[in-house]
C-alpha positions in Angstrom: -49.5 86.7 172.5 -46.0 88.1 172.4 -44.1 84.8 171.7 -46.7 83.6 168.9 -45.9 86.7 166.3 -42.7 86.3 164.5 -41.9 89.6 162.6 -39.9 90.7 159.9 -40.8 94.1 158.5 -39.4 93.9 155.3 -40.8 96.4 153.5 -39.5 99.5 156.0 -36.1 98.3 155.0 -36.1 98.2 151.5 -38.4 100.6 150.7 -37.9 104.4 151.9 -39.3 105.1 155.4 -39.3 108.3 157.4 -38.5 107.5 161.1 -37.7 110.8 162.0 -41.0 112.4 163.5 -42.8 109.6 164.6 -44.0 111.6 167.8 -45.8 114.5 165.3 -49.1 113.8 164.6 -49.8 117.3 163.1 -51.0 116.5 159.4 -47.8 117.1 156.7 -46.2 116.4 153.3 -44.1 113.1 153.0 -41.6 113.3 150.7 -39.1 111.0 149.8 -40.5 108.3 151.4 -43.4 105.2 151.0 -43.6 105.0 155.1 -43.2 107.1 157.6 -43.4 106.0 161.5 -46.3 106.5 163.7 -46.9 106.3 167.2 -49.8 104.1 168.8 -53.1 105.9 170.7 -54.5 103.5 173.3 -58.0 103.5 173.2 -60.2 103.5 177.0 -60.9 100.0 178.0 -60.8 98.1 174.3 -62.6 94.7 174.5 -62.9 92.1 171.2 -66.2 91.4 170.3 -65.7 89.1 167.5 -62.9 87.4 165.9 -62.2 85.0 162.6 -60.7 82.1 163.6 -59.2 81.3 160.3 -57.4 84.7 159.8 -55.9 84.3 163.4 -54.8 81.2 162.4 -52.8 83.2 159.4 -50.6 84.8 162.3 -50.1 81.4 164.1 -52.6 82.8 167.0 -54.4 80.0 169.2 -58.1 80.8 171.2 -56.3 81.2 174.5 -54.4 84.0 173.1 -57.1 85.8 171.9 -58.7 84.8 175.3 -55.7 86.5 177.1 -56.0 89.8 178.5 -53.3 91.5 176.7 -55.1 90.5 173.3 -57.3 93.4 173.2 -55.0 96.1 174.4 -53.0 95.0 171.4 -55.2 94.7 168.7 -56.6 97.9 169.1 -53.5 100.0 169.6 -53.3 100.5 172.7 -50.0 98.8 173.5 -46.9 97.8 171.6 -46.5 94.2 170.2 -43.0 93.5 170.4 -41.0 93.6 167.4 -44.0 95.3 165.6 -42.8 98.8 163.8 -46.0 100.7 164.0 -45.9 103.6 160.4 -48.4 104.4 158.0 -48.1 104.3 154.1 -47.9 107.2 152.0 -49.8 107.2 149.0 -51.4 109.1 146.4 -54.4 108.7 144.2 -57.5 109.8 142.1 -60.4 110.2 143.4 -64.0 110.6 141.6 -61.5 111.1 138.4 -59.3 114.3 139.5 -56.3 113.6 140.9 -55.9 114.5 145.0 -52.6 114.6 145.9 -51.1 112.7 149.1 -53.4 110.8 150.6 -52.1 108.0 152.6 -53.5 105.8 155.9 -55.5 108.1 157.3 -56.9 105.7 159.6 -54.7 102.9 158.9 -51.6 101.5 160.8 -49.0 98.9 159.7 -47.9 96.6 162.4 -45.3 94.9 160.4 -45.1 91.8 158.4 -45.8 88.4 160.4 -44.0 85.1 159.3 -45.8 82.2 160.4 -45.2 78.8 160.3 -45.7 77.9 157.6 -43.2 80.7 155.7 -46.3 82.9 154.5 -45.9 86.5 154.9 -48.4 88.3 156.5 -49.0 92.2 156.7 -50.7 93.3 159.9 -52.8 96.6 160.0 -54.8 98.1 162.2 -57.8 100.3 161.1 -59.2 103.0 163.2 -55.7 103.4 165.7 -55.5 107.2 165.5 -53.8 109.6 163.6 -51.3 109.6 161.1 -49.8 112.5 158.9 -51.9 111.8 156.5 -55.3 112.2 158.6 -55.8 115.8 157.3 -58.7 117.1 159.2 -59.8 113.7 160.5 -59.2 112.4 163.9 -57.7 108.3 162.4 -61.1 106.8 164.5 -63.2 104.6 162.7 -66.9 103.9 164.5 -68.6 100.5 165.7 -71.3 100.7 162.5 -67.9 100.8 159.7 -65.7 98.4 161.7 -68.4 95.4 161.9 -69.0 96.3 158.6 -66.0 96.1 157.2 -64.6 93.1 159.5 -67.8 91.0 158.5 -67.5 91.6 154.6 -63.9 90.9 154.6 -64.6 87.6 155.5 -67.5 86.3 153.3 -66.2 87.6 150.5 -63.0 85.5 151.4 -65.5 82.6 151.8 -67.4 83.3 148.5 -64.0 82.8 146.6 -63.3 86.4 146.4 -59.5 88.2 146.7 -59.7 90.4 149.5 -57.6 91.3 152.3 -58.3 89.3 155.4 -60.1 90.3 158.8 -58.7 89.0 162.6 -60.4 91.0 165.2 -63.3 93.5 166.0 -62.3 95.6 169.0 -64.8 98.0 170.6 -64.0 100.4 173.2 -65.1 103.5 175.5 -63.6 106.4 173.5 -66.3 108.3 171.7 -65.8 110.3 168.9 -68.7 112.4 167.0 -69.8 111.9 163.7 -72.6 112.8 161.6 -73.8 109.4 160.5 -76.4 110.7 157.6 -74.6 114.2 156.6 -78.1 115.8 157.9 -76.5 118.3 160.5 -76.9 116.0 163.5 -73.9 114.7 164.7 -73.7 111.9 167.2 -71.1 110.7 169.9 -70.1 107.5 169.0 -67.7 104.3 170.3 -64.4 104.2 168.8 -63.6 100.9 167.0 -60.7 98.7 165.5 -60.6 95.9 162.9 -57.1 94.2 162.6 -56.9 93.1 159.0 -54.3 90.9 157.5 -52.8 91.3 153.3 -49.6 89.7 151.7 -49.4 93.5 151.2 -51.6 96.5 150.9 -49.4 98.3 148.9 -51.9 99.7 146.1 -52.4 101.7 142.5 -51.8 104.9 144.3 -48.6 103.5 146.0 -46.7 104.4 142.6 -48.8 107.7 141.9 -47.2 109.9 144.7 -44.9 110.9 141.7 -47.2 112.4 139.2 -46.4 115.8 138.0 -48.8 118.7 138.9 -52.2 117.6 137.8 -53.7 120.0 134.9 -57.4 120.1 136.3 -56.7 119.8 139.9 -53.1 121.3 140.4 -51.9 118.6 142.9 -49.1 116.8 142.7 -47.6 114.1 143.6 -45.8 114.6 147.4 -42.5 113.0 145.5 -42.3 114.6 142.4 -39.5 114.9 140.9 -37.9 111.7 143.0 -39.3 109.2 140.1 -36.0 108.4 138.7 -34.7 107.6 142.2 -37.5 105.8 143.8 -39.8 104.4 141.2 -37.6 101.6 140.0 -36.7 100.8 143.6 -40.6 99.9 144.5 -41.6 98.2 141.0 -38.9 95.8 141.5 -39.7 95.3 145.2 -43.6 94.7 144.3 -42.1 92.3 141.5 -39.6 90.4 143.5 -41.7 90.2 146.9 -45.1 89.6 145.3 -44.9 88.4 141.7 -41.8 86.3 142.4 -42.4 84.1 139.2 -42.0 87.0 137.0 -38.8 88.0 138.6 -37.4 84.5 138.5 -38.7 83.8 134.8 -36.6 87.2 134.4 -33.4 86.8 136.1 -34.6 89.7 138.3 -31.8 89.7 140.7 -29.1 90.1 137.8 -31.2 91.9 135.3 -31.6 95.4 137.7 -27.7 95.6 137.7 -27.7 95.4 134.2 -27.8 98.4 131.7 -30.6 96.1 129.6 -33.4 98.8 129.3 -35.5 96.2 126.7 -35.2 93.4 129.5 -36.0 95.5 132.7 -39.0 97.2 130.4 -40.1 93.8 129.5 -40.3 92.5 133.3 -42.4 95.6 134.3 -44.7 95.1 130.9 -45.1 91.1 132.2 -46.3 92.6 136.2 -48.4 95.4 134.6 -50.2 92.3 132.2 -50.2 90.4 135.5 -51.6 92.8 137.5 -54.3 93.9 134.6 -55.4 90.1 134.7 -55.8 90.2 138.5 -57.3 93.3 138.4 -59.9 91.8 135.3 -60.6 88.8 137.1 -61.7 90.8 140.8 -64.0 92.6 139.2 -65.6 89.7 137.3 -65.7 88.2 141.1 -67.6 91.0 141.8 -70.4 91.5 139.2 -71.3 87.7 139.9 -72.2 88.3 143.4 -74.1 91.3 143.0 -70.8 93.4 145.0 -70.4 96.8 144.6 -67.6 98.5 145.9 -68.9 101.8 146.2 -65.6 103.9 146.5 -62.9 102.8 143.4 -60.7 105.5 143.5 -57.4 104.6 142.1 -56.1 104.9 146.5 -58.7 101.9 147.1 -57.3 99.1 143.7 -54.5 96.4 145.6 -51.7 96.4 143.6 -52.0 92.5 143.9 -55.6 92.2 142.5 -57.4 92.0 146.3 -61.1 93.4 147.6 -59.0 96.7 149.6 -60.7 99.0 151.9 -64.5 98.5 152.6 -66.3 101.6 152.9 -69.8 102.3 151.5 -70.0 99.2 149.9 -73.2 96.9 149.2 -74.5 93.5 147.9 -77.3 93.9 146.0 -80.6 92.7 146.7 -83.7 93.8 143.8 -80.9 94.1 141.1 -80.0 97.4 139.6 -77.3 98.1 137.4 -77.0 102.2 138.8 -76.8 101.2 142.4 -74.5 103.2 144.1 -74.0 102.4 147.5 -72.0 105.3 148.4 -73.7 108.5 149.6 -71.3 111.2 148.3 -71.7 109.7 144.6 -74.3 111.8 143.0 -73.0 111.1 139.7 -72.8 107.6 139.9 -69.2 107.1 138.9 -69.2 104.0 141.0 -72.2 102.3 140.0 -72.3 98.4 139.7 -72.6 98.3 136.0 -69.7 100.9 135.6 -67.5 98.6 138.1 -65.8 96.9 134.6 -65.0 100.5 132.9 -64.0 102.1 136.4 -61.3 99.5 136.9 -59.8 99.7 133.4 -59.3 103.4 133.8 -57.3 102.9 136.9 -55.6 100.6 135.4 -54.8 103.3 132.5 -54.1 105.5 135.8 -51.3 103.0 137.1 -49.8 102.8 133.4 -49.0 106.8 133.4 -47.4 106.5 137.0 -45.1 103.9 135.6 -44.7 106.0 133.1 -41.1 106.9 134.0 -39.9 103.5 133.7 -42.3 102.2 131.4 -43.5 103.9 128.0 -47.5 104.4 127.9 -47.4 103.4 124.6 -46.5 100.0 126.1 -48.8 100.0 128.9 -52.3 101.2 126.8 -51.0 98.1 124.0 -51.8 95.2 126.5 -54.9 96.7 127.9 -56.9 95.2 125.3 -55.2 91.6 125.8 -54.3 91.6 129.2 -57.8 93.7 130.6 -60.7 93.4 128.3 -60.2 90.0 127.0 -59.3 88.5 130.2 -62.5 90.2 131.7 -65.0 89.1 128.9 -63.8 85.7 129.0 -63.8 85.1 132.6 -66.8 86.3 132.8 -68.9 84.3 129.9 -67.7 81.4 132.1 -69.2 82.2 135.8 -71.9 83.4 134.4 -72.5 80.0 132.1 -71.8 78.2 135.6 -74.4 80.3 137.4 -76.7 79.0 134.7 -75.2 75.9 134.7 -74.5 75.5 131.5 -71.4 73.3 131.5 -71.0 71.3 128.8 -72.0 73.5 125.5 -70.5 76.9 124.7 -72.9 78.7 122.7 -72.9 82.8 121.3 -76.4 83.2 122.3 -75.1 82.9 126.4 -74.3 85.9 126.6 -77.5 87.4 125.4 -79.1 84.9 127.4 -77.2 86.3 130.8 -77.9 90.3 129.7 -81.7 89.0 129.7 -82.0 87.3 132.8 -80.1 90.4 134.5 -82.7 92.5 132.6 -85.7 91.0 133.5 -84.6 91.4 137.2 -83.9 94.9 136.4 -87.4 95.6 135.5 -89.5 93.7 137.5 -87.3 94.2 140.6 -86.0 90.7 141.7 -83.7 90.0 144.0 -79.7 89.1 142.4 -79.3 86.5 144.6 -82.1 84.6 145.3 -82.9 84.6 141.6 -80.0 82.8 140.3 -80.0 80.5 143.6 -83.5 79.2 142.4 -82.2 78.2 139.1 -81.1 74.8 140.0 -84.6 73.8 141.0 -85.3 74.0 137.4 -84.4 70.4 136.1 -82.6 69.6 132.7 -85.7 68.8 130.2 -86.5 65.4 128.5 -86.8 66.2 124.8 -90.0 67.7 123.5 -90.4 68.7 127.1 -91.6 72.8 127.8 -90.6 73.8 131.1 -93.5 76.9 130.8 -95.8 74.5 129.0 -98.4 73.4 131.5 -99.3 69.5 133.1 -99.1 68.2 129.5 -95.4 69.7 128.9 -94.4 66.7 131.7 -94.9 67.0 135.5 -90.9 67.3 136.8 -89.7 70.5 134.6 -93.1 72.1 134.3 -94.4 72.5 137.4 -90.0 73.8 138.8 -90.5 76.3 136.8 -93.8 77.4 137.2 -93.1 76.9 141.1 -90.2 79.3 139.8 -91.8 81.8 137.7 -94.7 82.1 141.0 -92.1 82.5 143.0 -90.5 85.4 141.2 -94.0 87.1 140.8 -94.2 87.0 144.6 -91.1 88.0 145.6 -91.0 91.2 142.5 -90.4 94.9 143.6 -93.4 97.2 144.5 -94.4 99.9 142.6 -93.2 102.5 145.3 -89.5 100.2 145.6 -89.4 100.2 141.4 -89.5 103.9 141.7 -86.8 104.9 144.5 -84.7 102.2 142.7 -85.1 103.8 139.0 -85.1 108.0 140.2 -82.3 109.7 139.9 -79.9 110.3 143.0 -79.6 113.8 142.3 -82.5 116.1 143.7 -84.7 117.9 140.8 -83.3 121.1 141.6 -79.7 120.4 141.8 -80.5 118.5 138.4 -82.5 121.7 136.8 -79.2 123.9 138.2 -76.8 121.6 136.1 -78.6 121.5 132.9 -78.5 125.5 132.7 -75.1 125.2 133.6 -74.7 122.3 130.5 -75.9 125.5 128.0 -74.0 128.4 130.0 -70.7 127.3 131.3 -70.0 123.5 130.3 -66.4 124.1 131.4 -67.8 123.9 135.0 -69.0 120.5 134.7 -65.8 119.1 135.1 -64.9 120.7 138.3 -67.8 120.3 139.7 -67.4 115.9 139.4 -69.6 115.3 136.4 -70.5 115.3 132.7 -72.9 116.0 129.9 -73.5 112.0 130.0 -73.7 112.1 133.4 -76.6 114.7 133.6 -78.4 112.7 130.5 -78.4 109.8 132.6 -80.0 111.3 135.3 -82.8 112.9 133.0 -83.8 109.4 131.4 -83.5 108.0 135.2 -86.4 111.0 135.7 -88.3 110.0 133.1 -88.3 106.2 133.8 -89.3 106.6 137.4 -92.2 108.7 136.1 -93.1 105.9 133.6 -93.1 103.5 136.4 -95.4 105.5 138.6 -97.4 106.1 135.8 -98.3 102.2 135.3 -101.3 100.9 136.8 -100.6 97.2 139.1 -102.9 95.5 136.5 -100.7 96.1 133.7 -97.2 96.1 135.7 -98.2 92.4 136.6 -98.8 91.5 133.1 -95.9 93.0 131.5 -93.5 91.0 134.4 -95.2 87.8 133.5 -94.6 88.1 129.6 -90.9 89.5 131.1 -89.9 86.6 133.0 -92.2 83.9 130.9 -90.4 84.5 127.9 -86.7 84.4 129.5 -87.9 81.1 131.1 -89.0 80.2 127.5 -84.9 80.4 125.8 -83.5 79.5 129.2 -85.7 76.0 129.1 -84.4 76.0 124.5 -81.0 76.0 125.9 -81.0 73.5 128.7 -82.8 71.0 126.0 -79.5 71.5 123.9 -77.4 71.1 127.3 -79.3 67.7 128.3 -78.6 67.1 124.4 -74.8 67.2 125.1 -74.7 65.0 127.4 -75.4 67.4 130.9 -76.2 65.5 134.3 -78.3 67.5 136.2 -77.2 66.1 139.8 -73.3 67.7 138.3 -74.9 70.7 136.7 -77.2 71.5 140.6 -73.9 70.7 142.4 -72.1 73.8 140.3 -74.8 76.0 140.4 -75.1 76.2 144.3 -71.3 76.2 144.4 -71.4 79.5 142.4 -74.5 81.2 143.6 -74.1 82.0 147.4 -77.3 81.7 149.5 -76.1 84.0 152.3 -74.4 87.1 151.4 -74.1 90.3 153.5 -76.9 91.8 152.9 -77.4 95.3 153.9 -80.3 95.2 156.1 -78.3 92.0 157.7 -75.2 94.5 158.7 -77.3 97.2 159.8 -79.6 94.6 162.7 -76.1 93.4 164.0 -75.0 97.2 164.4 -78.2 98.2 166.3 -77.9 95.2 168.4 -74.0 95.5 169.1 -74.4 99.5 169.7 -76.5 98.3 172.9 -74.0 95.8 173.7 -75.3 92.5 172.2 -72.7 90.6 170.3 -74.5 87.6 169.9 -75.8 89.0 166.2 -71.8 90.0 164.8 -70.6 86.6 165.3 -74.0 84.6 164.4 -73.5 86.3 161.0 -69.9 85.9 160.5 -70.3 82.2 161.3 -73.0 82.4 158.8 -70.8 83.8 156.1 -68.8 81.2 156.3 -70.9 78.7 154.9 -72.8 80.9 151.6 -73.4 78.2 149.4 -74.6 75.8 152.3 -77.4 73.8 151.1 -78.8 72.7 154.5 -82.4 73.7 156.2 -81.6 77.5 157.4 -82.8 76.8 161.1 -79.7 74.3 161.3 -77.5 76.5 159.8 -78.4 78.9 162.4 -78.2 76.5 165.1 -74.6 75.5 163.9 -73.5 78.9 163.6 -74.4 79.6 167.6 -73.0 76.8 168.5 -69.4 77.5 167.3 -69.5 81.2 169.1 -67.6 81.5 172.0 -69.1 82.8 174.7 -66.9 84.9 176.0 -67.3 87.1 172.9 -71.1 87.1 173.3 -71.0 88.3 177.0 -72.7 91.5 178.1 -70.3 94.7 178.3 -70.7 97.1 181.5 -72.2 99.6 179.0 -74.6 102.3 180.3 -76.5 101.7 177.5 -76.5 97.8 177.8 -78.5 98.2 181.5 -81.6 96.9 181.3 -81.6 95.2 177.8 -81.9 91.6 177.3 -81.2 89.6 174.6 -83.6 87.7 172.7 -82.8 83.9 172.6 -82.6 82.6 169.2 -83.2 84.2 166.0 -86.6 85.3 164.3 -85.4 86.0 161.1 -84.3 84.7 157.8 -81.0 85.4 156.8 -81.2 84.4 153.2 -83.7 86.5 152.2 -85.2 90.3 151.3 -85.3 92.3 154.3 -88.8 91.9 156.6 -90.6 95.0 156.7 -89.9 95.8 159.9 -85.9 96.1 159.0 -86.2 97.6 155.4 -82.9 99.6 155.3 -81.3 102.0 152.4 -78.2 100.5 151.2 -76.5 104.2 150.5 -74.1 103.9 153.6 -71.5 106.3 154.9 -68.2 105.1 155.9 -66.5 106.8 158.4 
């Protein structure tokens, strides 16, 4: 592998890096510097158990190499690649709103920056290779059940069309660490893992907040305060010339930050900060239209260059809610799916006061409107029209017609991505055509969507699922204790991570859970008919003005499932291939990822599945000397659907931990 990486570690020479203590491991302040050098921790007898092709191919690295002995020992830490300048970054950030000082790659080690080929820069990381400084109490392991989670999500959301930073390798080893999996009290002694993950950088909003003076609520500060003047122009122009080189060339960068032209340096940073706004704007948009919810948004997870970073607790929706949280340790449900939009705005407000030094707020807060909001509403009118397929009219009423369809999955509990997959079976309409009438409204539309509609019925939440989704996620008592404290002490609230809106929220999520329970299966199934019946009513008025305008529906089909993915990684789908690999069957990690690769695949789901196992290697699918592999065999073929609401027999929560 050693003469196939070509490195150039550019960012540990222009940006400050602390090379002194590499050999201390001990937890400390970095000051005065973005990097600071790390040593590797070989892990006991690492072996790769899945791989991506495609990102490998980012690094210029062929099968035989990753087929080579030394491939695994490398890719999890355990020996040096040549050239490679192990260090881990120092950052800062906010976290659940309050301000936490250094943070940093806990967990996380730069390799260096690749150059393949074909001139791209790549950054090569290594998550889960030990400690850094900035591990604080933890040990800088990451566990089998994160790692395939994190190195199969990467990927499909690279093949659903969705910035993120890259995945290469799953390594799995010996070393055990403990963890308590469910915070209940019972820890566990688990495999260490490692995920190799690739990024034209991973530099991100908290990079530029290790300056910030002491926080007023919190009392952290930044690790280089004071050092703003020095260091913050020196990264915004490297972030500018290195990844937004248009804007530096459309500015004369190179001659403009040896100039005393405060107006035209100011200007360059306000054109990044709109840029990065935009990028920021259109990720999240990416999001919401797949049903992704990130789960952990802390200022320390945005990429500075608008890319999916850091993949913790995070979840695709199945029966659609707008509070889903996937993250455990989110009682207040900052990070909910619906509050994705606000969430990354106010980061973005949070990136404009660290640039503060070098680039007036009042500057920063004027483009959030223009470069943020309007960038996100219109983006987002426009996958949503295409996951309606409504391509050749642009009418006001869409957007009322998208908050109903998302509300009648809300309330009758449908699944986000089955539902708008279906769509497309419904035909465009002949005039004077009802596609809810019965046989006389014609045969073609009427009978999709009543096909559609009985499908819907089928597939709806239970009454018991309706209720876990709409309860609070705060336990009664823990509620009851916060709204004395709302009447006694509101000052508390804050420090304690919530709000007077937040506590409302979870007393009308109370009541509606009780209201739900409350409803008899008779009337339930009545009130979801007249729900979905009527939306099926306007959608079927505004595909007759589509096929007015001129719409084809072969074009309008061909869209639609080009927008809304059929395989996505669902939770329950993550959580089988982590029972099966913890036992030492790999088959399940790399059937899915060659799953992902194809979501909007419209061929029968058996041959999907067939082609999937036949691209797997099988050296990553052979049997590990594992005690607890003895005596299990694996199951030839697959039972299951992979498009689909999990089976009973898999039901699984999609609150996840992360560690």
């Amino acid at each position: 592998m050693t003469n196939h990486l070509i490195f150039d570690n550019q960012i540990l020479r222009c940006l400050p890096f602390d090379e002194a203590s590499k050999d201390v491991l001990e937890s400390r302040l970095v000051r005065n510097a973005c990097f600071c050098s790390v040593q590797l921790q070989p892990l006991e007898s690492p072996i790769i158990i899945s791989c991506s092709e495609e990102s490998l191919e980012l690094l210029d690295v062929t099968p035989e190499v990753v087929l080579s002995p030394s491939f695994a020992s490398q890719m999890s830490g355990s020996s040096l690649i040549p050239s490679s300048q192990p260090a881990a970054h120092c950052y800062a950030g906010h976290q659940f709103g309050n301000f936490s000082g250094q943070l940093g790659d806990g967990a996380a080690m730069y390799l260096g920056e690749v150059i393949n080929l074909r001139g791209q820069r790549w950054e090569l990381q290594l998550k889960g290779a030990g400690r850094t400084p900035f591990s604080r109490a933890g040990d800088g392991r990451k566990v089998l059940r994160s790692s395939l989670r994190e190195f199969l999500c990467s990927e499909a959301m690279y093949h659903l069309g969705i910035p993120t930073t890259r995945a290469a390798t799953l390594v799995v080893s010996d070393t055990r660490v403990e963890r308590d999996p469910f915070y209940d009290g019972k820890p566990v002694m688990e495999r260490c893992a490692v995920v190799s993950r690739l990024a034209p950088t991973f530099l991100r909003f908290g990079s530029f907040e290790i300056f910030k003076e002491k926080d007023v609520y919190t009392g952290r500060e930044g690790p280089s305060r004071g050092l703003e003047h020095e260091l913050l122009p020196k990264m915004v122009n490297f972030t500018i010339q290195t990844y937004f080189p248009d804007i530096w060339t459309s500015h004369n960068g190179d001659q403009l930050i040896h100039t005393s032209n405060i107006q035209g340096i100011q200007d360059m940073y306000l054109d990044w900060f709109k840029e990065v706004l935009r990028r920021t704007a259109s990720l999240a948009v990416g999001w919401q239209s797949v049903g992704f919810c990130h789960g952990v948004l802390n200022t320390d997870n945005m990429s500075i260059i608008g890319l999916t970073l850091d993949y913790g607790p995070f979840g695709f929706m199945e029966r659609y809610s707008p509070d889903v949280v996937p993250n455990g340790s989110d009682d207040a449900g900052r990070y909910d799916f619906k509050g994705q939009r606000e969430v990354c705005r106010w980061n973005c407000v949070k990136l404009g006061e660290a640039l503060s030094p070098v680039l007036p707020e009042r500057l920063t807060r004027g483009v959030l409107h223009e470069a943020y909001d309007d960038v996100y509403d219109r983006l987002y009118i426009s996958l949503m029209r295409k996951k309606l397929g409504l391509l050749k009219r642009q009418e006001e009423e869409d957007l009322h017609l998208v908050t109903d369809i998302l509300e009648a999955m809300h309330q009758t509990g449908s699944d986000f991505t089955n539902t708008f997959r279906q769509l497309s079976s419904i035909p465009l309409p002949s005039k004077n055509v009802s596609l809810t009438a019965d046989s006389n409204g014609g045969p073609e539309a009427g009978s999709a969507s009543t096909a559609l509609l009985s499908t819907i019925m089928a597939h709806r939440a239970t009454k018991e699922e309706l209720v876990r989704m709409a309860d609070s996620r705060m336990p009664s008592a823990n509620l009851q204790m916060l709204m004395l404290l709302l009447h006694r002490d509101p000052a508390l609230l804050h420090a304690l991570g919530t709000n007077p809106q937040a506590i409302a929220r979870d007393i009308e999520r109370h009541k509606r859970a009780e209201e739900i329970a409350s409803t008899c299966e008779d009337v339930r199934l009545e009130q979801d008919t007249r729900i979905w019946t009527s939306w099926l009513q306007k959608y079927e008025e505004r595909l007759r003005r589509e096929a007015e305008a001129g719409a084809i529906n072969r074009e309008r089909v061909q869209v639609m499932n080009a927008t809304n993915p059929r395989f996505v990684l669902r939770n329950w789908l993550a959580q089988h291939a982590i029972d099966l690999a913890e036992k030492g069957d790999f088959m399940e990690v790399n059937r899915l990822l060659e799953l992902l690769k194809s979501p909007f695949t419209e061929d029968d789901h058996d041959t999907v599945v067939e082609k999937a196992d036949a691209r797997i290697h099988p050296v990553l699918i052979a049997k590990p000397t594992w005690p607890e592999a003895e005596g299990y065999e694996r199951t030839q073929g697959s039972s299951i659907r992979y498009d689909d609401l999990a089976p009973a027999n898999k039901v699984c929560n999609l609150v996840t931990c992360s560690s």
